[in-house]
C-alpha positions in Angstrom: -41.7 39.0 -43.2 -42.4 35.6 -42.1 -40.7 34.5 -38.5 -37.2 32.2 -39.3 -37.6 29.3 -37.2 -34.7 28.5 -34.8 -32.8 25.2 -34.6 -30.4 24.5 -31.6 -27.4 22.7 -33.0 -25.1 20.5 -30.5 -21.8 20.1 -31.7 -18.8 18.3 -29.7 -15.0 19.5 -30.2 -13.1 16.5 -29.6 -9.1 16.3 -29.8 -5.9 15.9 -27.3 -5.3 18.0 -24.6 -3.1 20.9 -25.7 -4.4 20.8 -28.9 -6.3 24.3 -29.4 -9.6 23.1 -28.8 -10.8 25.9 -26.1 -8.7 28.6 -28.3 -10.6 27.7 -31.7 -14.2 28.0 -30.0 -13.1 31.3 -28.0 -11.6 32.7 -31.3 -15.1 31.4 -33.4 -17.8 33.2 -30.6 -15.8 35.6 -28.6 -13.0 36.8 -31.0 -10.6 36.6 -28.2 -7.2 34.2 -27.6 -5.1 34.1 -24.8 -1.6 32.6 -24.7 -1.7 31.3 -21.3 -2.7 27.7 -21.7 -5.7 26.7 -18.6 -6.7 22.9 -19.0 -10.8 22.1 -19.4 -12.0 20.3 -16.4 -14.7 17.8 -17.4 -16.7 19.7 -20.4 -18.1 23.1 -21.0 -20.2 24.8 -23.8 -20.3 28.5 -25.6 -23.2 29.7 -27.8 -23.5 31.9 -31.1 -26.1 32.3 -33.2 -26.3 32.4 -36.7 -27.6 32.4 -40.1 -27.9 29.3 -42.4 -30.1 29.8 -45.4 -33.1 31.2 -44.3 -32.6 29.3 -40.9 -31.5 30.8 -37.6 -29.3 28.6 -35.9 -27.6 28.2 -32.5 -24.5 26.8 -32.2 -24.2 25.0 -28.7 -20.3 24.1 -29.1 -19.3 21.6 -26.3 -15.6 21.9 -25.1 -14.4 18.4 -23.6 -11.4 17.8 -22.0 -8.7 16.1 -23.6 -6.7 14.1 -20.6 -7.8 10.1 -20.6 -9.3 10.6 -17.1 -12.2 12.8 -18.2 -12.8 10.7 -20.8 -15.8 8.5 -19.0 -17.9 11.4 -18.9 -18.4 11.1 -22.6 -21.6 9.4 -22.7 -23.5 12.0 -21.2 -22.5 14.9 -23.1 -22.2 12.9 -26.4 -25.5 12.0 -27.2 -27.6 13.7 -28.8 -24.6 15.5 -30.9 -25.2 17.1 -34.6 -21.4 17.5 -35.6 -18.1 16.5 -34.4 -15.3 18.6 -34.5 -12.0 16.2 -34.7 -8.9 19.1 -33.9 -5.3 18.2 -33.8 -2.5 20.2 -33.4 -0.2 20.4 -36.7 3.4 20.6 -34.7 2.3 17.5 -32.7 2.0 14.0 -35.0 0.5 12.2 -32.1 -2.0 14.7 -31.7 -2.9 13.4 -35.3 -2.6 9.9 -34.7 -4.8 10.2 -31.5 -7.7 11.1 -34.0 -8.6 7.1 -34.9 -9.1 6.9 -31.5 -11.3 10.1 -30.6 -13.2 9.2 -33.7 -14.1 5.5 -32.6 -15.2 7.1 -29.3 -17.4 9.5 -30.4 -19.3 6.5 -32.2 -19.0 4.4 -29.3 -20.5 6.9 -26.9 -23.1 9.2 -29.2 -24.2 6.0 -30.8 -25.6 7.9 -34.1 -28.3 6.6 -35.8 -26.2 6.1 -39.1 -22.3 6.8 -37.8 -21.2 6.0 -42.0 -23.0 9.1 -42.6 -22.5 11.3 -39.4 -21.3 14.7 -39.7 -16.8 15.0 -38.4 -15.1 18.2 -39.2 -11.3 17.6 -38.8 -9.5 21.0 -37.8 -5.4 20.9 -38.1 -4.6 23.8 -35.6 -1.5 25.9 -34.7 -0.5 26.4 -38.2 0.9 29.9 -36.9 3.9 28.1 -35.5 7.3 29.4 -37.0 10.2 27.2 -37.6 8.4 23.6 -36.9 10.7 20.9 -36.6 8.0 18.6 -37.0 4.7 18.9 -38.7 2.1 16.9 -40.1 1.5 18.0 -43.7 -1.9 19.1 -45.7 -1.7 15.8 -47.7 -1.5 13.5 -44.9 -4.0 15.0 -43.1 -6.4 15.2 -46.5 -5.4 11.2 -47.0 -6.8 10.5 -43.5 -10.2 12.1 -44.2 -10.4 10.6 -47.5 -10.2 7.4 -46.0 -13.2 8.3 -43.5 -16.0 9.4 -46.1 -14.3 12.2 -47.0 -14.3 14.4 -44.0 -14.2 17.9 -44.8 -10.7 19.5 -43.6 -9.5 23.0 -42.4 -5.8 24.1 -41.7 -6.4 27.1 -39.0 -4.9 29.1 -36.1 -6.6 30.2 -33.4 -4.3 32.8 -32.4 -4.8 34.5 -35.7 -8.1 33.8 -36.4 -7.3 32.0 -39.7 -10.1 29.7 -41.6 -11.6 29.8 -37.9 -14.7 31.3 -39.2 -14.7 29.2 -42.7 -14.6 26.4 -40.6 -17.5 26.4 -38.2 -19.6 27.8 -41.7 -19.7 24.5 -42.9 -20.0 22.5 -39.4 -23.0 24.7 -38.6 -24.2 23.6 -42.5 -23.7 20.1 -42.1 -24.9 19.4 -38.5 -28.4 21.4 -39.8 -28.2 19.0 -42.6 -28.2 16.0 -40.1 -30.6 17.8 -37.7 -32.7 17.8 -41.0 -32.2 14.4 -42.1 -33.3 12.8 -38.9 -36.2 15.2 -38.8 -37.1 14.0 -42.6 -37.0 10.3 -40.9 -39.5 10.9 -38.3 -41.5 12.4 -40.7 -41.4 9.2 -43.0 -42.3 6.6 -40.4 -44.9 8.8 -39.4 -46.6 8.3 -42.6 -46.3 4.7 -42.4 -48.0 4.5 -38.9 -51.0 6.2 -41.2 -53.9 3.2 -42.1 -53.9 4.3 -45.7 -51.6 6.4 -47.8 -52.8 6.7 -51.4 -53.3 3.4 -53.0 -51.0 1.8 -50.3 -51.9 -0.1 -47.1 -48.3 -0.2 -45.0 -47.5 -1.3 -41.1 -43.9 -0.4 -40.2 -41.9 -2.9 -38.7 -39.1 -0.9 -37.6 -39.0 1.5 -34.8 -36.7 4.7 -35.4 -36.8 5.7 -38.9 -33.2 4.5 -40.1 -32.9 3.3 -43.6 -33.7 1.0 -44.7 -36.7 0.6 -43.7 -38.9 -2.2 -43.4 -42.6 -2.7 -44.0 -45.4 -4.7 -44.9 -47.3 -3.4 -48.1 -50.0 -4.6 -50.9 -51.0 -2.9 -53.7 -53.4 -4.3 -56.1 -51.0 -2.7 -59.1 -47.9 -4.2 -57.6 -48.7 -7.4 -55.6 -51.6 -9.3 -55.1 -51.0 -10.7 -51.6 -49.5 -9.3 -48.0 -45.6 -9.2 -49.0 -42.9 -7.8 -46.7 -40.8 -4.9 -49.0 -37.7 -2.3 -47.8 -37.1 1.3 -48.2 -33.1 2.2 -48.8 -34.0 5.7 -49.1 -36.7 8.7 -49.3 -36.2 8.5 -53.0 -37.3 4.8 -53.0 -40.6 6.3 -51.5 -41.0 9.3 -53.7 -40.6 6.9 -57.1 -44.0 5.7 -56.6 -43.0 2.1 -54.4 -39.2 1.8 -56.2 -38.5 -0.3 -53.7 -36.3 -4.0 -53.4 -38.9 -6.9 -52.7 -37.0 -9.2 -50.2 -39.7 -12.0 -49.6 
C-alpha cells in the first residue's frame, strides 16, 4: 500500500470569551469537559490527526483568547490559517452579535489570499442549557451565514459532545480544500514562468497565483501579435485559452 501523504492543517477558533471555545476543542481531541470555567491567556493549540479521503491530516486547532486585550496578538497567530472557527454561545445574543466583528478581524489580520472564498465554520454552542430565558434561534443564526457565502453552521454542546465531532469533519474537509486550492495556484503560475507550454508562449505578470490572473500570450491560432489576456479561473486554462481578452 502506497504511503498517505500528510498535510498539517492550521485552523483558528475565534469567538467571545465565555463562549465554549476551549471546551469544544478539549471535547473534539481529548473527549474530556470540565465545568470549571479557566480563561485562555494569549493563545494555545491541540493536535489530532485524521483521515480525509485518502489524505492524513493534522489538525493544529489554535485556541485564542476572547477578552479585547489579547486581541493585538492576532497577527502572529492568524496568518497562515486554513479555517476559521466563528463560536458563539446560544444563551448569550451578544456573543452572536460579536461575530461581524471577529469575522472582519480574522480578514484584517490573516489577510487571505481570497477572503470571499475563505473557509468560516460558525459553531452555536451551549445548546445543553435548560430553561433559557434568552436564546438566539437556528434561523437567525442560519440567516447570518447565508448572508456571508453561506457559511456552513453547527448547533453543538461541548459538555455533551453533541455535533462536536460532525462539526470539525467538515472544517478539517474544507480547510484541505483551501490548503489544496492554494497549492493548485502555485502550481499554475509555475507553468506560466515555463518559456513554452504547448503552442503557447506566456510571461506572468502577477506574483502570487490569485485569480485572475494576468499574462501576456500569442498564439498564432488566436492572435497574431503580443496581447495582454486574464485567467478568472483553472477552468479558463484547461478550455484550451477560454480566456477574456482585456487589451
Amino acid at each position: 500500500m502506497a504511503s498517505r501523504k500528510k498535510v498539517l492543517l492550521k485552523v483558528i477558533v475565534l469567538g467571545d470569551s465565555g463562549v465554549g471555545k476551549t471546551s469544544l476543542m478539549n471535547q473534539y481531541v481529548n473527549n474530556k469537559f470540565s465545568n470549571q470555567y479557566k480563561a485562555t491567556i494569549g493563545a494555545d493549540f491541540l493536535t489530532r490527526d485524521v483521515d480525509i479521503g485518502d489524505r492524513r491530516v493534522t489538525m493544529q486547532i489554535w485556541d485564542t483568547a476572547g477578552q479585547e486585550r489579547f486581541q493585538s496578538l492576532g497577527v502572529a497567530f492568524y496568518r497562515g490559517a486554513d479555517c476559521c472557527v466563528l463560536v458563539f454561545d446560544v444563551t448569550a445574543p451578544q456573543s452572536f452579535k460579536s461575530l461581524d466583528s471577529w469575522r472582519d478581524e480574522f480578514l484584517i489580520q490573516a489577510s487571505p489570499r481570497d477572503p470571499e472564498n475563505f473557509p468560516f465554520i460558525v459553531l452555536g454552542n451551549k445548546i445543553d442549557v435548560e430553561n433559557r430565558a434568552v436564546s438566539v434561534s437556528p434561523k437567525k443564526a442560519q440567516q447570518w451565514c447565508q448572508t456571508k457565502n453561506n457559511i456552513p453552521y453547527f448547533e453543538t454542546s461541548a459538555k455533551e459532545g453533541v455535533n462536536v465531532e460532525q462539526a470539525f469533519q467538515v472544517i478539517a474537509t474544507n480547510a484541505l480544500a483551501q490548503v489544496s486550492s492554494r497549492q493548485q495556484q502555485k502550481d499554475f503560475c509555475a507553468s506560466l514562468d515555463s518559456p513554452e507550454n504547448g503552442s503557447h508562449i506566456f510571461r506572468r505578470i502577477d506574483s502570487e497565483g490569485v485569480w485572475p490572473v494576468w499574462f501576456h500570450g500569442w498564439t498564432e491560432s488566436h492572435c497574431f501579435r503580443r496581447d495582454l489576456f486574464q485567467l478568472n479561473s483553472m477552468s479558463d486554462y484547461n478550455n484550451y485559452f477560454i480566456i477574456s481578452r482585456i487589451m
